[in-house]
GUBA-463351 format. One record per residue: x, y, z of N, C-alpha, C, CB in turn; residue in one letter. Coordinates in steps of 0.05 Angstrom, whole numbers, padded with zeros to 5 digits, always signed. Atoms other than C-alpha are relative to their C-alpha. Glycine has a CB too. Layout:
! GUBA-463351
XYZXYZXYZXYZa...
END
This chain:
! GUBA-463351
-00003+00022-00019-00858-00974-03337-00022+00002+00020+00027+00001+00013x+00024+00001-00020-00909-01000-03281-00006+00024+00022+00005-00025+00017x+00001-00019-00021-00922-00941-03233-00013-00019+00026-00018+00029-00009x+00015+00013-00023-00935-00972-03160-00005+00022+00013+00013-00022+00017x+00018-00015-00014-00988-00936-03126+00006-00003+00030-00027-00008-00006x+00013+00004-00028-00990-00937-03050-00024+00012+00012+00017+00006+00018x+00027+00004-00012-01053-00938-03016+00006+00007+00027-00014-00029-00003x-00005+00001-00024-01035-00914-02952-00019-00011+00025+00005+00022+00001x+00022+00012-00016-01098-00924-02911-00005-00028+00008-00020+00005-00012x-00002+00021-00013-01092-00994-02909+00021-00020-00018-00029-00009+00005x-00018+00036+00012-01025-01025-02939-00009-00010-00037-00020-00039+00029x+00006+00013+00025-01062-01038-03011+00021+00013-00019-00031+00004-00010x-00017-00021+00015-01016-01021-03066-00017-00020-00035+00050-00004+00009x+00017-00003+00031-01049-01014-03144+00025+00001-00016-00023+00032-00005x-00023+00007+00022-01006-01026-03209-00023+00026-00019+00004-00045-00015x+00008-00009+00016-01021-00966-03255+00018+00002-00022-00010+00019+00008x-00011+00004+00029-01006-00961-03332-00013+00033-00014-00014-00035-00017x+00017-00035-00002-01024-00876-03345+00018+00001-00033+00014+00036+00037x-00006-00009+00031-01012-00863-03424-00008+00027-00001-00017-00016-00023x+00012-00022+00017-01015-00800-03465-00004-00009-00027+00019+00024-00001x+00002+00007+00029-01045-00813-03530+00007+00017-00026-00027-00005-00004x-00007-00026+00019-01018-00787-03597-00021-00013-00020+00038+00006-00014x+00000+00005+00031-01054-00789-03667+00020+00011-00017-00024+00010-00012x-00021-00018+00010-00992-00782-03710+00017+00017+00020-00012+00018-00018x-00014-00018-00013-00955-00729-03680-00017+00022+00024+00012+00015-00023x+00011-00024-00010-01011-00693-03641-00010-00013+00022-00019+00016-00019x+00014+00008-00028-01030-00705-03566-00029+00002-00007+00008+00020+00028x+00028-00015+00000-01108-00711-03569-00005-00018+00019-00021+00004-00027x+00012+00010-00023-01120-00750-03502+00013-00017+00025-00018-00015-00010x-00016+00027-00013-01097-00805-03448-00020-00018+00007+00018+00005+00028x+00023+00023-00014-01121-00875-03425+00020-00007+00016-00017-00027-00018x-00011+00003-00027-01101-00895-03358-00020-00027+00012-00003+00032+00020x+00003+00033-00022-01108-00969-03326+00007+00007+00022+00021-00029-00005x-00007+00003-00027-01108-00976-03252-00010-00037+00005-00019+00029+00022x+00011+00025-00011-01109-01051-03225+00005-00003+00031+00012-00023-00015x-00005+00012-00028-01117-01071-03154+00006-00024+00016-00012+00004+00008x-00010+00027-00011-01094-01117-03109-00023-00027-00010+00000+00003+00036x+00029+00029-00006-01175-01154-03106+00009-00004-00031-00048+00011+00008x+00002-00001+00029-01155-01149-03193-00026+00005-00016+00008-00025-00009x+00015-00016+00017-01207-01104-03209+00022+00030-00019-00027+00012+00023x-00008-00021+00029-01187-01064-03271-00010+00024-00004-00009-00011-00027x+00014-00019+00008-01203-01000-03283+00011+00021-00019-00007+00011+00020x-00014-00015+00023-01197-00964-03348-00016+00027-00009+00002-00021-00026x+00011-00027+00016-01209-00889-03376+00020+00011-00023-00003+00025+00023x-00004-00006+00032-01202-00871-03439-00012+00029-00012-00015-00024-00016x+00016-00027+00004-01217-00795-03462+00023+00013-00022-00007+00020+00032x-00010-00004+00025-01192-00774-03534-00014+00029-00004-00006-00024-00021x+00012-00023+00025-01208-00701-03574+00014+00001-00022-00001+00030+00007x-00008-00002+00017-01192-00701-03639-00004+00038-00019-00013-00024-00009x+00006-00033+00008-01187-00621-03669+00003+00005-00031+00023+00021+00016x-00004-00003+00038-01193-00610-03755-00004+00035+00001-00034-00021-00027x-00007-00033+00004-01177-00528-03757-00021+00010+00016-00001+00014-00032x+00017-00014-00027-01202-00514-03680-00027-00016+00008-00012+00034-00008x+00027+00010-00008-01264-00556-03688+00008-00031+00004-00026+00006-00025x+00007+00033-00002-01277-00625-03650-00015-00012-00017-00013-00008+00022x+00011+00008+00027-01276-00662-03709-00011-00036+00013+00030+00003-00031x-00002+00026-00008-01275-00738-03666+00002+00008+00033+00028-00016-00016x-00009-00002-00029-01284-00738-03588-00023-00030+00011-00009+00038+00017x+00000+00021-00013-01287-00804-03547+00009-00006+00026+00009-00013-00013x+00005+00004-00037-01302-00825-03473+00000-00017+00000-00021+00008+00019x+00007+00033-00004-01295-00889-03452+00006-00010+00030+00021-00021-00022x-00009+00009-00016-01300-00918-03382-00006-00030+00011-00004+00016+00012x+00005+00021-00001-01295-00989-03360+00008-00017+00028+00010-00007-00023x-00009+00006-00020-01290-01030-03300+00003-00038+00001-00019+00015+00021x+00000+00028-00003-01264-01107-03297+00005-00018+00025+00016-00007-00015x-00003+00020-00024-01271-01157-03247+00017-00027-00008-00029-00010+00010x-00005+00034-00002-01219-01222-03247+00019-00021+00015+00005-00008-00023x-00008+00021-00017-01194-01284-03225+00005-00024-00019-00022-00006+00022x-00019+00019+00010-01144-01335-03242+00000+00011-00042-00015-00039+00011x-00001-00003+00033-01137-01297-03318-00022+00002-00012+00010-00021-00014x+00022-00001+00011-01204-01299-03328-00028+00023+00013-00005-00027+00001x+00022-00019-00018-01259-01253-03326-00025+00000+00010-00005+00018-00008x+00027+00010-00016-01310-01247-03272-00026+00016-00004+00004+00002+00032x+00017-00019+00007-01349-01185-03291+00012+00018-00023-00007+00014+00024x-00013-00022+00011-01348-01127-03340-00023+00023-00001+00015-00008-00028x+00009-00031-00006-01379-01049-03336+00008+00009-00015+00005+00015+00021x-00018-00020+00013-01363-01011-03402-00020+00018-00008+00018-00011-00023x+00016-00024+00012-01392-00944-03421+00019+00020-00012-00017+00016+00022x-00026-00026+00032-01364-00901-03493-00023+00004-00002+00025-00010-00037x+00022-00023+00008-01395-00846-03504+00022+00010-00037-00002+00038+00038x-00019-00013+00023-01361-00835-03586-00010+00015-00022+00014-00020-00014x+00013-00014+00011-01376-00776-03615-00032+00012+00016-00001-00015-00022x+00019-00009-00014-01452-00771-03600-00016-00035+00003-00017+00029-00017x+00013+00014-00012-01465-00843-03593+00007-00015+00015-00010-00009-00010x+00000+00017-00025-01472-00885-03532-00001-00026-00002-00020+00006+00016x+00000+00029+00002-01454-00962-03513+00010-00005+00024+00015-00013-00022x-00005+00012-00040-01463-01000-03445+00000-00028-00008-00032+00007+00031x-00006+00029+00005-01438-01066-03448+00010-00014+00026+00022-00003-00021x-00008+00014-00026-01447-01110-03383+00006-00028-00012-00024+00000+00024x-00008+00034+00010-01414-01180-03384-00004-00015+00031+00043-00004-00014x-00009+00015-00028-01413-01237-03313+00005-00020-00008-00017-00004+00023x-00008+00039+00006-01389-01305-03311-00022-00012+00014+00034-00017+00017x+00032+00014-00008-01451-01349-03305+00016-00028+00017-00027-00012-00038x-00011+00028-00013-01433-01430-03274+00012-00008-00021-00021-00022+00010x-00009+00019+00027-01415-01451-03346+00008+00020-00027-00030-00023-00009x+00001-00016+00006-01404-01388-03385+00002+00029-00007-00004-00006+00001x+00004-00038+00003-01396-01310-03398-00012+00018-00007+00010+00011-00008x+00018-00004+00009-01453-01279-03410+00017+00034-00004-00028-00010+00017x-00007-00025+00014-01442-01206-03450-00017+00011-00014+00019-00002-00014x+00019-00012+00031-01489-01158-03486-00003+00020+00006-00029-00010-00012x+00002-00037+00013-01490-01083-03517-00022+00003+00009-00001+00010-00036x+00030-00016-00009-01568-01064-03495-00008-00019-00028-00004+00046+00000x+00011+00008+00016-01582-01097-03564+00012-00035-00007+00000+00022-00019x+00002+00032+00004-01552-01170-03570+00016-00012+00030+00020-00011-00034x-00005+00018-00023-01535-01223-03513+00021-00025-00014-00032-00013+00012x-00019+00016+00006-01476-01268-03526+00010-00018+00029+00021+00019-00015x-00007+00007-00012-01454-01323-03492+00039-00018+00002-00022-00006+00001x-00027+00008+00008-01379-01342-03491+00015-00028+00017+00018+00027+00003x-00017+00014-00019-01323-01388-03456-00006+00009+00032+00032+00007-00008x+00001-00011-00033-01327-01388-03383+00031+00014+00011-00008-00032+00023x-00030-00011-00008-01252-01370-03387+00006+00029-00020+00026-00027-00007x+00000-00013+00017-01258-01307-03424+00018+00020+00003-00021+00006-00005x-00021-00020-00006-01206-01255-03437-00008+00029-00014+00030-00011-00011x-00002-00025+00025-01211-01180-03466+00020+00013-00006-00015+00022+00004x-00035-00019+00018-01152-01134-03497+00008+00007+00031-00005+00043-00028x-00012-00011-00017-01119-01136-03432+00033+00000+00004-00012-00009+00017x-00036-00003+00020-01052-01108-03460+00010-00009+00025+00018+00038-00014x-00021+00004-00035-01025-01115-03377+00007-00017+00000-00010+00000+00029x-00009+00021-00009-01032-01179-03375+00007-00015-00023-00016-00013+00017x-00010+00008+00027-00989-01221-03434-00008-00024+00001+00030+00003-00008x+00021+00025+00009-01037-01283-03427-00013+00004-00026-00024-00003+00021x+00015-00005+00026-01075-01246-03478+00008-00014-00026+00002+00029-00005x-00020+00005+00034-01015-01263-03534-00001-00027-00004+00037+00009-00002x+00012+00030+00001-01034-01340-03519-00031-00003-00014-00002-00011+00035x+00032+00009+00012-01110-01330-03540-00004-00001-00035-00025+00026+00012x+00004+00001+00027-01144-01348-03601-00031+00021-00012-00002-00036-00005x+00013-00021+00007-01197-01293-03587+00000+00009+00026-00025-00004-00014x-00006-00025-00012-01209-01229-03551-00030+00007+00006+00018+00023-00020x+00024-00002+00004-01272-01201-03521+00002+00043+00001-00020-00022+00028x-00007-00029-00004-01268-01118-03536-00028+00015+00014+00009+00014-00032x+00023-00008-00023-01308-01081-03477-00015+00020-00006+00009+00008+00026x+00018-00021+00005-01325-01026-03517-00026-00005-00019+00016+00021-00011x+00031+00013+00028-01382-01066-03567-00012-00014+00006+00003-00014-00027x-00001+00027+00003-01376-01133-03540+00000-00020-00020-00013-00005+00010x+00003+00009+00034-01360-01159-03608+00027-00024+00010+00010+00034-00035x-00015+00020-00008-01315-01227-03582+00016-00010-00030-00021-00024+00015x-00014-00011+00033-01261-01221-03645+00017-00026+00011+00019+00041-00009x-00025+00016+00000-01216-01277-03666+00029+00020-00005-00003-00023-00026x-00027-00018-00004-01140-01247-03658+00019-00030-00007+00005+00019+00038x-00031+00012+00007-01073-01272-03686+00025+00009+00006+00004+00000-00024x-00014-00008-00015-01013-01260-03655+00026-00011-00007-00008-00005+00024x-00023+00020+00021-00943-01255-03685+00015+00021+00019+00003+00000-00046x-00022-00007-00024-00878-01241-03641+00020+00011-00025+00015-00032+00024x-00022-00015+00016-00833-01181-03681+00025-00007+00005-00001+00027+00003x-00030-00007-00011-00776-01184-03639+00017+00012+00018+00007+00007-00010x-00005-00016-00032-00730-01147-03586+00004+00021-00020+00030-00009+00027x+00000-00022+00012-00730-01078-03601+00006+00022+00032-00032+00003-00022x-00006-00024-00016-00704-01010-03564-00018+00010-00001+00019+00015-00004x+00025-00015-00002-00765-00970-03548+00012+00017+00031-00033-00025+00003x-00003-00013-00018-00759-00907-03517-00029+00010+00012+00018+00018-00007x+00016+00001-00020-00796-00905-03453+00007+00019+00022-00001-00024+00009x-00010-00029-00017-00805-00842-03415+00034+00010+00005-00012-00002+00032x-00017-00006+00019-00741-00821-03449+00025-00017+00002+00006+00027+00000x-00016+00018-00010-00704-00878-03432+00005-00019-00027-00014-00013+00025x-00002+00015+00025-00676-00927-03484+00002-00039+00025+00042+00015-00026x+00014+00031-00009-00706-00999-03465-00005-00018-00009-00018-00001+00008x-00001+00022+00020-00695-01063-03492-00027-00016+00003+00026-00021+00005x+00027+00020-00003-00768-01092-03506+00000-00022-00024-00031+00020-00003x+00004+00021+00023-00801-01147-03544-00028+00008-00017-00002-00033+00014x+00027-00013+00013-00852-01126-03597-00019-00022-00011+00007+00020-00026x+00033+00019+00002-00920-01163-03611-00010+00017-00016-00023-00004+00029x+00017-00012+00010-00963-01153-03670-00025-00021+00005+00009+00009-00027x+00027+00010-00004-01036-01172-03655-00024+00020-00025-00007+00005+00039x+00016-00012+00023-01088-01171-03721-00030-00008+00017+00006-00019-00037x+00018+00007-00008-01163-01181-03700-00017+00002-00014-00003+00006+00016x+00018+00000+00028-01223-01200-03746-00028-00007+00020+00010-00030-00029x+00026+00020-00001-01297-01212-03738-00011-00012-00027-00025+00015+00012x+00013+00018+00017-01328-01263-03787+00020+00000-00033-00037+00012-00002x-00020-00009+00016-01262-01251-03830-00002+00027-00007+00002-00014-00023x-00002-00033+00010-01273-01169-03830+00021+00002+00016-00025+00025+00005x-00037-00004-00024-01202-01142-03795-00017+00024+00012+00045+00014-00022x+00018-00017-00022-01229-01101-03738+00024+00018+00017-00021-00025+00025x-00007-00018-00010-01168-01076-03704+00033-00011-00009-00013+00005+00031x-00032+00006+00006-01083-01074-03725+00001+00017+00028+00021+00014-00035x-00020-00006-00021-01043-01068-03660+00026-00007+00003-00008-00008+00019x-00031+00007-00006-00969-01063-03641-00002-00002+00028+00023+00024-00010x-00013-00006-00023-00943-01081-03569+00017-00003+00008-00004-00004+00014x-00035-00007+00001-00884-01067-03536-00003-00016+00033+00014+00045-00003x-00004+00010-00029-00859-01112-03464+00025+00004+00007-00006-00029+00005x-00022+00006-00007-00804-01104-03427+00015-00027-00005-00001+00005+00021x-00009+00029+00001-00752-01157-03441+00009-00016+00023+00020-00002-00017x-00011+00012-00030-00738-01165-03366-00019-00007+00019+00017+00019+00015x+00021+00009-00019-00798-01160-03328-00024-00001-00022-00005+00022+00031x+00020+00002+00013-00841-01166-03385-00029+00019+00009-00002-00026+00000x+00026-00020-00010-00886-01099-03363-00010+00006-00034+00014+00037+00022x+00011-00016+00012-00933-01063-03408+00019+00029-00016-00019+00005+00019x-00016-00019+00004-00889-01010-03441-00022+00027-00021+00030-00016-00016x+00009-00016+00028-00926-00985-03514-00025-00013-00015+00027-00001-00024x+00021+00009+00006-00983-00990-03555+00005+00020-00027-00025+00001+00022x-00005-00016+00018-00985-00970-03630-00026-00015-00013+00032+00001-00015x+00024+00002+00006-01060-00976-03660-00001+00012-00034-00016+00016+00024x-00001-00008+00027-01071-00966-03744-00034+00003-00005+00017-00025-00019x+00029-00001+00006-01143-00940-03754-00008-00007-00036-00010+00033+00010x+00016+00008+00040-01190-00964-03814+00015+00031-00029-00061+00010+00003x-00013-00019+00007-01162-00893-03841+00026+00006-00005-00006+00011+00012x-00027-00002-00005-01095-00903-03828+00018+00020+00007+00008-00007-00017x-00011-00013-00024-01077-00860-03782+00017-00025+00025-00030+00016+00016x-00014+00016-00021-01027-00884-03729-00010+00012+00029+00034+00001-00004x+00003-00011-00031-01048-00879-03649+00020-00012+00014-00027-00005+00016x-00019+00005-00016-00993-00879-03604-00005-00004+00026+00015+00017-00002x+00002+00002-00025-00991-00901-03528+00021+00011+00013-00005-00023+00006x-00022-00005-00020-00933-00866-03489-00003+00006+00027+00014+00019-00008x-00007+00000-00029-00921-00878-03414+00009+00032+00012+00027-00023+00003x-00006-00025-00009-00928-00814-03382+00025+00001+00024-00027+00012+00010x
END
């Protein structure tokens, strides 16, 4: 569930979302959202993966979003995966969203959204812009159902969301999400790699 921050120093209070990540059954990291009042975003992401003691997979990822009215005003992402590197700045131009990796420049909707599980506008779009490539993916979005999901060990009636995502018809990412059925928070996140491995999100 939402953790509210207080800010003592001046009154601000931040909405954080702090995961532990599983592959399968095995802790190998956490990603942690913080949003603030101004609705800058801020996301870290830091994974190790271990195959008998040795980092077989290790991933860094930090990102910072700027927005307003649902839409985004800026974006700051840097993944470090494995041993290679990707900086992906995005701004909203007068007419537009400009976005690009160091190697291509894209220009999108001026109302642009990325995987921002927090906010469940996302489950309205008919694409997604992901901060770690900038690869602006069409997404499909199908409503499972209410479901009990236990949440920091709590039994919690949510509603589950599956979201598929493709570029140029290649499927790029299977996601599960999980919302409260009352205040509709952020609860879960269940991720199916090209490998098929399952990654888990649990609310620390």
């Amino acid at each position: 569930m939402t953790a509210l921050i207080a800010l003592a120093s001046n009154s601000i209070y931040a909405k954080e979302w702090a995961f532990d990540v599983y592959l399968d059954k095995s802790k190998i990291g956490e990603h942690i959202f913080t949003l603030s009042e101004d609705k800058t975003l801020t996301s870290r992401a830091k994974f190790n993966v271990k195959v008998l003691f040795i980092n077989a997979y290790q991933y860094d990822h930090q990102a910072i979003e700027t927005w307003d009215n649902n839409c985004l005003k800026s974006l700051e992402a840097d993944t470090l995966e494995n041993k290679t590197k990707t900086i992906v700045r995005g701004l909203r131009r007068s007419n537009h969203f400009e976005v690009g990796n160091g190697k291509n420049t894209q220009n999108l909707p001026i109302c642009t959204m990325t995987f921002a599980y927090w906010n469940q506008k996302i489950l309205a779009q008919s694409n997604l812009l992901n901060p770690q490539n900038a690869e602006f993916l069409d997404v499909s979005i199908k409503k499972i159902g209410a479901e009990v999901l236990d949440v920091k060990g709590k039994a919690t009636e949510t509603l589950h969301y599956k979201l598929n995502a493709s570029l140029h018809g290649k499927p790029k990412l299977n996601i599960e999400l999980w919302y409260t059925a009352d205040h509709q928070e952020w609860v879960g996140l269940k991720s199916i790699t090209p490998e098929g491995y399952n990654i888990y999100y649990k609310l620390k």
